[in-house]
C-alpha positions, -999 to 999 in steps of 0.1 A, spaced: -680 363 488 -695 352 456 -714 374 435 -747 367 415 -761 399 411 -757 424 382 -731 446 382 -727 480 394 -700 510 387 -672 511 411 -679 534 436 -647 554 436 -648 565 401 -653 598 399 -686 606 388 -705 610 362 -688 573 352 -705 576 319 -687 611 305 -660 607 325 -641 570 321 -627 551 296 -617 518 307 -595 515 279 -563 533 277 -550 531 242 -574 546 215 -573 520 190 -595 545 167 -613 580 163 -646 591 155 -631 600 120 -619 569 111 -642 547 88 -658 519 110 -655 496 81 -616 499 79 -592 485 106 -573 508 118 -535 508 119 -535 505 156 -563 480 153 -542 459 131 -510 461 154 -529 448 187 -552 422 167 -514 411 156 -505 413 192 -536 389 202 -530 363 172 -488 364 179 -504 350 218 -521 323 200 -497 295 197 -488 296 233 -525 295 247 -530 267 224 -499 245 239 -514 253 275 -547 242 264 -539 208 249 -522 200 282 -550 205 300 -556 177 318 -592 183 326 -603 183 297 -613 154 272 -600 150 241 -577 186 249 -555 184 219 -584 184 196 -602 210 215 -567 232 216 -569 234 179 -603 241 174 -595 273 195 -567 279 177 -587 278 145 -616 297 156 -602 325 179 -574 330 146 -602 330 127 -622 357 143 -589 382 144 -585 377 109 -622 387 102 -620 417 124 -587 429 101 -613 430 74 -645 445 92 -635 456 126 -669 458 131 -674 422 132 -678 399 162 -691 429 187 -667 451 171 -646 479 168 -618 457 186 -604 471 219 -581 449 248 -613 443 266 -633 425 234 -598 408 221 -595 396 258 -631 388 260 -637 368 222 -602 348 237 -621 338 265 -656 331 255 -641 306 229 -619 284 257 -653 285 277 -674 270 248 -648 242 242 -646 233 278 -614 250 289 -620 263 322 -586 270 335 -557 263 315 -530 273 334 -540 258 364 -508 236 368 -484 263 365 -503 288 386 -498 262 413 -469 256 407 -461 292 411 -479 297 442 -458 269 456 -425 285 453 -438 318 459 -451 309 492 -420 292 502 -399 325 494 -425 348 512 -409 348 546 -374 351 535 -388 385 517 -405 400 541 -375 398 568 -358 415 541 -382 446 541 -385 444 578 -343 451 582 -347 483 563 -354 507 591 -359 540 569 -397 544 560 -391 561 528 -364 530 514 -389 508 528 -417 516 512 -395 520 477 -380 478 484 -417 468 485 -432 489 453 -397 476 437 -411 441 447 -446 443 432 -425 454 399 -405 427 401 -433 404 408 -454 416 380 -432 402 355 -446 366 360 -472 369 332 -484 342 306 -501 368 291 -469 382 267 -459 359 238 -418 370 251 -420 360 283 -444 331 283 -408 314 261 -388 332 286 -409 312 313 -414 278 300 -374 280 292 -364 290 329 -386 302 352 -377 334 367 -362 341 398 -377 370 418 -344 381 435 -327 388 405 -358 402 386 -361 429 417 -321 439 412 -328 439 375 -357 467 373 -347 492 345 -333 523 360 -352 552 374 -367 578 361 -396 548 349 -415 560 321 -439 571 345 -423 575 379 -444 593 406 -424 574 435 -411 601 451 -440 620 452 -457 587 470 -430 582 498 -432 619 506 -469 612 511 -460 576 527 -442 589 557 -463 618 563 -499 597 563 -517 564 573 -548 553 547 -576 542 566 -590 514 538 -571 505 509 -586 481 481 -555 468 456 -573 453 426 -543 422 423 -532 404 393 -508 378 386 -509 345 407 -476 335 422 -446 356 428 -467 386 417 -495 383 444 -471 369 471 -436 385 467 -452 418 455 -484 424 464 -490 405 498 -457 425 518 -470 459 507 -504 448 519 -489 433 554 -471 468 555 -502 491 553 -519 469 580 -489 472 602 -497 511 599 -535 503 607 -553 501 573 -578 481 564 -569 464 532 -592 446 506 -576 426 477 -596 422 449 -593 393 430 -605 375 396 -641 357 399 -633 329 368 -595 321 358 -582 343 328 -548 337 318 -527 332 351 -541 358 374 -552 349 406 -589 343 416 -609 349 442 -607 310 458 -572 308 449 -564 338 468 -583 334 499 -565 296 501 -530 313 497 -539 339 525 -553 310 548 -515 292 542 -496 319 555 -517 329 587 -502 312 615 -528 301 643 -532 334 659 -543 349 622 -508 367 618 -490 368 585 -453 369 592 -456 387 634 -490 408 615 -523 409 625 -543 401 598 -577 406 610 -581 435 591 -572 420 553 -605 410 535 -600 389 501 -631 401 482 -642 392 443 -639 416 419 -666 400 394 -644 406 370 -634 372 347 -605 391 324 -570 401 325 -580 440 320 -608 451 340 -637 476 330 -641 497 365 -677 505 350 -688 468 360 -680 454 394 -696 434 420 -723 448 438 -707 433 470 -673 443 462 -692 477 458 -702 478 491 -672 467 508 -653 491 491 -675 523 487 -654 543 520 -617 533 510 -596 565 510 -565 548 489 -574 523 458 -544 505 438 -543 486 404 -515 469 395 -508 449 362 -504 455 327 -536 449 325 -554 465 351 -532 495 357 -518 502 320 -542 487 291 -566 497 310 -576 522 339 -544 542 338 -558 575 333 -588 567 354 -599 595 381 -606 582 417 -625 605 445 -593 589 466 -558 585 461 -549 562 436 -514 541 421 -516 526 390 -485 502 390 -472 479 365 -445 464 343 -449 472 306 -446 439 288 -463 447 249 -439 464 226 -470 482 217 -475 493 252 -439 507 250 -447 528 218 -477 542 234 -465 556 263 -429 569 249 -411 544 269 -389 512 267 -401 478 273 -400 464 307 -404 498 319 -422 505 349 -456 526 355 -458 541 390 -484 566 388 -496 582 421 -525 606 422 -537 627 453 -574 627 460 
């Protein structure tokens, strides 16, 4: 399902989507603040972007689709430092005032003009690889664990877990390239409950008392993210009859997933009856978002996606990006979990809570 047309709302937002969301979740600035002077807030997450620099430059110059990479790595060095430092003096430059949707944006734009397509191709692959080799030995694990409620907990542990793979944060990009990270360990390793915000309970009360008819989880991460976390929750809810639709990237951004790239992972683990793992998976639909960055603006989706998803009674976002930069206090006519692992510092100031938290929130329709 590619998408050409222009974009449309998401039709789940509650309405009127012009008064009533934000896709933004952190104010970076308020009406009274002078639109000529960066904020302190400003100031700490252009920091952020610029601290992110160094490690999107080495993935870039190792590009191997790319001619002359090296000297196109620093030349987006250069000009993506350049514009951060610019909007420290006049946040209004370069499209400004700066939120995580224009940093993200003015990142990408200049990778795309010097040719960078996908720069973390080769460890997204990578990634996938191992993931997919692990997938069955997880999901026998869930299956043994006969009690509904504890069930349901393992696999929202999982997408936790999962959600730490992210190139995105200057820490753990060194944490990665040092070691990798082992899902196992990172699913035992969760900081302990109460999460700084932890609406789990409230969910596996719902959980065992009701079946969604459609759900649509707006994914994030490529490997064990989308495959140890997200894809066993997903084969759960079609095991109790819902329709699911996973909404993926339409361009590479960082190392989320994309639309191709998660339609080829999905065909890999079908067997030849279209089961994943003993489930039928007639009813899981890989659609594209339309969106090409690691935050999402709900305001501007697919038209198809639209469509597919206007009549879903349980929507899901998960990521930092998706679920907690941005979205997190958005309102859905349906039920809704925003999920994610807090991985900014920044992130962890806003919301009161430590890093490496967790976010489970769960609204009711």
């Amino acid at each position: 399902m590619e998408s050409s047309s222009p974009s449309v709302p998401f039709p789940l937002l509650q309405a009127p989507v012009e008064s009533t969301y934000r896709a933004c979740t952190i104010p970076y600035r308020f009406p009274s603040d002078n639109p000529r002077k960066a904020t302190p807030v400003e100031i700490q997450w252009i920091d952020l972007f610029l601290n992110s620099v160094p490690s999107f430059k080495q993935r870039a110059e190792n590009d191997p689709t790319v001619p002359d990479a090296p000297a196109k790595a620093e030349k987006f060095a250069q000009r993506y430092t350049a514009m951060l430092e610019e909007m420290k003096k006049n946040p209004e430059s370069h499209g400004g005032p700066p939120d995580c949707i224009l940093l993200c944006r003015l990142r990408e734009l200049v990778l795309r003009e010097l040719g960078f397509r996908d720069i973390f191709k080769k460890v997204k692959d990578e990634e996938n690889a191992k993931a997919m080799s692990l997938f069955e030995g997880v999901v026998q694990r869930n299956d043994e664990i006969e009690d509904d409620g504890k069930r349901v907990e393992n696999l929202i542990r999982g997408i936790l877990a999962g959600n730490i793979f992210d190139l995105g944060s200057a820490q753990l990009a060194e944490v990665f390239a040092k070691d990798g990270m082992s899902f196992l360990a990172s699913c035992q390793n969760l900081v302990s409950r109460p999460w700084v915000i932890d609406d789990l309970d409230a969910f596996k009360s719902k959980w065992t008392k009701k079946s969604w008819e459609k759900a649509v989880i707006f994914v994030d991460n490529s490997g064990a993210d989308v495959i140890l976390g997200i894809l066993p929750f997903a084969r759960e809810l079609l095991r109790r009859g819902t329709k699911v639709i996973l909404a993926a990237n339409d361009m590479p951004s960082i190392n989320d997933v994309t639309y191709p790239e998660l339609v080829e992972i999905i065909n890999k683990l079908k067997d030849a009856d279209g089961k994943i793992s003993g489930v039928d998976a007639s009813n899981l639909i890989v659609a594209n978002s339309g969106n090409d960055l690691p935050v999402i603006d709900l305001s501007s989706v697919a038209p198809e996606f639209a469509f597919m998803a206007n009549d879903a009674d349980l929507v899901v976002l998960e990521g930092m990006g998706r679920a907690i930069e941005t979205n997190l206090y958005a309102q859905m006519k349906c039920d809704s979990i925003k999920i994610g692992m807090v991985k900014h510092p920044e992130v962890a100031q806003f919301l009161g809570g430590r890093l490496y938290d967790c976010v489970f929130k769960f609204n009711e329709a």
